[in-house]
N, C-alpha and C positions, 0 to 999 in steps of 0.2 A: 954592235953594227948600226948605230946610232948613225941617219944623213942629216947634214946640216947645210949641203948645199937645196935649198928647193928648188934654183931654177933647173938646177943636173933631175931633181927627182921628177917635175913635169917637162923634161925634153927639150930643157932652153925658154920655154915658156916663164915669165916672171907670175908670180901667185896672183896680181893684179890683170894680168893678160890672160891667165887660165881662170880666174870667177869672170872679166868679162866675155870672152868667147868661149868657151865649154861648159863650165860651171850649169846641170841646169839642162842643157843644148844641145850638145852631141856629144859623140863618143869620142877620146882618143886614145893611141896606143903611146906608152913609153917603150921605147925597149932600153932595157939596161936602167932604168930607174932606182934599181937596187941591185948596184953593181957587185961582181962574186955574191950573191946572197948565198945562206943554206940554214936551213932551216933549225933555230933549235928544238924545236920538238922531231921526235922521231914520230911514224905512226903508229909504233907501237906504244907510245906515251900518249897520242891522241886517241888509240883504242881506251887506255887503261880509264883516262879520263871519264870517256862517257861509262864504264862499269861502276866505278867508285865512286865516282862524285850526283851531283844534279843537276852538273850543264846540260841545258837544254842540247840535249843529241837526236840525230834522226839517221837511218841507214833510209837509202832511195837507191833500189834496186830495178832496174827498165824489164830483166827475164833473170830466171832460173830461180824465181820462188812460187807462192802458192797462184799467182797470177802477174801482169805486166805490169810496170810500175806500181807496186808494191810498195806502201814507207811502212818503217816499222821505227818506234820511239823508244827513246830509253829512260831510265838509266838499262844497259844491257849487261851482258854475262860473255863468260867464254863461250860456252855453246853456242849463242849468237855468232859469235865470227866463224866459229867453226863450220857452220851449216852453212855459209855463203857460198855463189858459187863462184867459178872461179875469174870470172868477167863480169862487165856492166854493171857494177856498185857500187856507190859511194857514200860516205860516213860524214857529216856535217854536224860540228859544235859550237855552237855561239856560245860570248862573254869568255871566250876562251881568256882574254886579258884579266877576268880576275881572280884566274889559277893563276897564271904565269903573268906576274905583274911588271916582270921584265921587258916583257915585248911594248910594254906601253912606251918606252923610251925610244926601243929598237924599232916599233912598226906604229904606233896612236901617233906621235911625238912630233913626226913630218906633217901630218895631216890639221895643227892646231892651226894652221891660218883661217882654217873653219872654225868658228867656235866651238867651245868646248858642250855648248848644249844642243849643238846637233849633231856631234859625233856620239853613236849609236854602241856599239861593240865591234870585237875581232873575230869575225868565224876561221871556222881554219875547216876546211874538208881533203878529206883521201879519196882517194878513187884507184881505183885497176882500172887496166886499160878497159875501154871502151863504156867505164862509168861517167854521168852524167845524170842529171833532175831532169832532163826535156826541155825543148824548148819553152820558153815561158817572159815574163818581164815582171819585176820589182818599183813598187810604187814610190822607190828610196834612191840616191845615190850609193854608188859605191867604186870602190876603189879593189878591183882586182888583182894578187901579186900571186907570179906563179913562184914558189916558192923551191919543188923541185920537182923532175919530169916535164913531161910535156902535155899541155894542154890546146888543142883546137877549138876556137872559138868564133863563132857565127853568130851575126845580128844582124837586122833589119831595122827599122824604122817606120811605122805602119800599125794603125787601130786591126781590131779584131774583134769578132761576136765570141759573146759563150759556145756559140754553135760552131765554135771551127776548136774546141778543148775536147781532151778527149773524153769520152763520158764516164760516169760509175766507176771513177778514182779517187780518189783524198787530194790528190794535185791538180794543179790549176797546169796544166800541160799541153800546149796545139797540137794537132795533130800532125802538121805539118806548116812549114813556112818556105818561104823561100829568100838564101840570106844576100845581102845586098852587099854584104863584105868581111872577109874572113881571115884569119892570121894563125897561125902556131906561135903560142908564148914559149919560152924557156924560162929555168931560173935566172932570178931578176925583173923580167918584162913585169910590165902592169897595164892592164887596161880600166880605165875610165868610164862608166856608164851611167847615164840621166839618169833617172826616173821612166819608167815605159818604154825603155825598148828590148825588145824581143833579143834573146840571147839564149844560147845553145854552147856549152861547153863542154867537147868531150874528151877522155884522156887519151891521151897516144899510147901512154904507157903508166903505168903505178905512178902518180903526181899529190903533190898536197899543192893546195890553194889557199894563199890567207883573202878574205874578203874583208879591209872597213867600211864598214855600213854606218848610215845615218838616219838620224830622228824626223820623220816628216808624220809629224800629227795632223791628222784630220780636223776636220770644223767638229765631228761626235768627239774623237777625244778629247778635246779642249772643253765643250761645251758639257758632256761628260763629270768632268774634273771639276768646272766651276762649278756645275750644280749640286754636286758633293760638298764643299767646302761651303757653299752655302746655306745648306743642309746643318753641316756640322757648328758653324758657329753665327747660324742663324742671322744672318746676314737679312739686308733688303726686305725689312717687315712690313715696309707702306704698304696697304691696304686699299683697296680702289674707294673712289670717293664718287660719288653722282648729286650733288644738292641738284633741286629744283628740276629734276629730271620731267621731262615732257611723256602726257600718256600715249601708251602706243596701242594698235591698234590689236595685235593678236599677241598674246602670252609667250607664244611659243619661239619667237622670232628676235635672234643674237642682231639688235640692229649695227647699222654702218655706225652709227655715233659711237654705238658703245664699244665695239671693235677698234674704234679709233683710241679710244679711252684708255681700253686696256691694253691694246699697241703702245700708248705711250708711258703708260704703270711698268709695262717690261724696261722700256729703254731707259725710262727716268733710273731703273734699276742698276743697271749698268752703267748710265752715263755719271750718278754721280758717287761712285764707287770704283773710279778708275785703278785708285791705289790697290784696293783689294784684290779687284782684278790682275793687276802685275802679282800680288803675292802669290794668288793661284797661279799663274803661269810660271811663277818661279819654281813655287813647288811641287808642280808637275814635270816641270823639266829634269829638273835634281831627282825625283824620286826613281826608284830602282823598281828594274821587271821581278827581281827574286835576290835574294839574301844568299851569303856563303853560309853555308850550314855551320863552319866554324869560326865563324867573327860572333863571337860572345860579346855583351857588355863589360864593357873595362872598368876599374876600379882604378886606372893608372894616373899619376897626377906628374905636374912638368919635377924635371930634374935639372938645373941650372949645368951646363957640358956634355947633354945627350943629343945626339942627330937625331931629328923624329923624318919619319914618312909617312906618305898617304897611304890609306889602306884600298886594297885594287877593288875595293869597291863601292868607294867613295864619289859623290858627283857635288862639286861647289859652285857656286856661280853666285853673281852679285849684279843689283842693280842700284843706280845712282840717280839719286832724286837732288834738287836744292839745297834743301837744309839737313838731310839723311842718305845713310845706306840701308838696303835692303841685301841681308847675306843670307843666300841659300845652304844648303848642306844635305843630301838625300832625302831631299822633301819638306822638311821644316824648313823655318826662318825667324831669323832675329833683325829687329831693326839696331843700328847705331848711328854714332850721331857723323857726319859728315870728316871728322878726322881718322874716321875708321878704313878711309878707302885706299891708303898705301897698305895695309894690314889684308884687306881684302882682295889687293891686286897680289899680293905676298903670297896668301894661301892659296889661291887658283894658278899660281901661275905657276907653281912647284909640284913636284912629286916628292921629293925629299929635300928637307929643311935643315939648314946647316947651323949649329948651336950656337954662332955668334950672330947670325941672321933673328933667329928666334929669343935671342937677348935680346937684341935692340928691339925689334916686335912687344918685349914682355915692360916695356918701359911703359907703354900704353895697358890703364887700367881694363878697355873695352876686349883688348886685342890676348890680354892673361885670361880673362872669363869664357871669351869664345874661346879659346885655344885649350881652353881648361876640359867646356862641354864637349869638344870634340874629341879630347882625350880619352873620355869618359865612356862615349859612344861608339868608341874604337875605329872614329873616321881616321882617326890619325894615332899613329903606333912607334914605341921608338924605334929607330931604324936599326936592322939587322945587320951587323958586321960585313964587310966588301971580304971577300976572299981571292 
């Protein structure tokens, strides 16, 4: 169920006209976006998931447990479903894409005119009628697909205090809003939503919803990250320097001068360390919220007439300097030398690699060793027979 048309998938909108007026801005609705869709997963393969596995799952219940919106986390059980009641709850799974790494073609796949290191995961949530989280707003983009049933959804657009959430709950939930514009999705439909606006989604009837969500890091996660990595490889040793410092007059007192000093001991830190800097940000981009519990380390080495593919939980990206590439891979990185960047445009831009593609690739010494480490790593697996 792979779309290849993107203007059909934003409404006639071209991908250049939807990053400059939406992108970011305001909401919009597609209807029919994902024309006939249906869903492959059933919700009883979305239940089974959060028992078995360790996607991050959560049930958000509004009434009929031990109090009013109620989350409870998993991994869960039968008995968990069983005790639900029979209205207003819903079951939500993120990284679902890397159980089902199918959907990455069928549902990631449209959405690569964003890059690939701000595409986040694929949640996928069930709901019974009249399930729903509460109103609320996401600090992320995302792309809403009603996958099947029916979903009603209200938004506004409009700040709010802590004092209008409702109290002494685990969710950030208003008490109430008032929506400024409202629609019933069907299977197919998708709606579009910024960052920050207020959304309220309830089911008409039993619905699943796939959600693409994106990466929007904070100033602390980034700042976070780099102070890790410089930690770890000891990075920026210069030490403050004062010659010929003038006497002051009380001990106690951090003067202006020497504030400015040490103002510019940080920046000089950063400013002449730019390179390093992009590699932290690479490798914070690439790195992974949690691991599949069964992607062990491979021992597997290339076979000259094997199709290889990515493994669904793999993240690559690459950045391009003058006389080098910098190539990311779930958090590490390797430099190469600047012929390496058809090689690097090659593995980002594929999920599965076709054996005469990966021939011509193995011609290049740099492009056999990475290809080799990721083998290795199990970012890249040989590909499983089509049936």
């Amino acid at each position: 169920m792979p779309i290849t048309n993107l203007e059909h998938l934003l409404g006639g909108l071209s991908t250049q006209q939807f990053l400059q007026e939406y992108w970011q801005q305001k909401p919009l609705l597609i209807r029919q976006a994902f024309p006939d869709f249906y869903s492959p997963i059933s919700p009883e393969e979305l239940a089974g998931l959060s028992c078995d596995t360790d996607a991050p799952s959560r049930i958000v219940a509004e009434k009929g447990l031990e109090s009013a919106w109620q989350a409870l986390y998993g991994p869960f059980d039968e008995d968990t479903f069983a005790n639900l009641p029979e209205t207003h709850w819903t079951l939500l799974i993120n990284d679902v894409d890397r159980y089902y790494p199918e959907l990455r073609e069928s549902i990631i796949e449209p959405f690569r005119f964003i890059p690939d290191w701000r595409i986040d995961d694929l949640m996928i949530s069930f709901a019974v009628k009249g399930g729903s989280v509460g109103p609320h707003t996401d600090e992320y983009d995302v792309f809403l697909i009603q996958a099947y049933g029916q979903r009603h959804w209200q938004i506004a657009d409009k700040n709010y205090s802590d004092d209008e959430l409702i109290p002494n709950i685990d969710l950030r939930i208003l008490k109430s809003f008032e929506p400024e514009q409202d629609w019933v999705l069907n299977p197919g439909d998708m709606l579009y939503l910024p960052p920050n606006i207020i959304h309220h989604g309830v089911a008409v009837n039993d619905c699943m919803t796939y959600s693409v969500g994106f990466r929007s890091p904070s100033q602390q996660d980034l700042i976070s990250a780099y102070l890790e990595e410089c930690a770890a490889k000891k990075t920026a040793k210069q030490r403050y320097y004062d010659p010929k410092r003038q006497l002051q007059a009380n001990a106690g007192e951090i003067t202006q001068t020497d504030l400015a000093g040490l103002r510019q001991l940080l920046l000089d830190g950063l400013n002449k360390h730019p390179e390093f800097i992009n590699q932290c940000l690479g490798n914070y981009l690439t790195d992974l919220k949690g691991e599949l519990p069964d992607e062990k380390i491979s021992s597997e080495t290339y076979v000259s007439g094997q199709n290889y593919e990515r493994s669904s939980s793999s993240r690559f990206a690459y950045i391009v300097y003058p006389d080098k590439i910098n190539f990311f891979a779930n958090g590490r990185s390797k430099f190469y030398s600047t012929k390496f960047i058809e090689s690097a445009k090659f593995l980002c831009e594929h999920y599965v690699y076709n054996t005469c593609d990966v021939k011509q690739h193995m011609n290049s010494t740099e492009f056999a060793e990475c290809f080799s480490s990721l083998l290795k790593a199990s970012l890249i697996k040989p590909a499983q027979p089509q049936h």
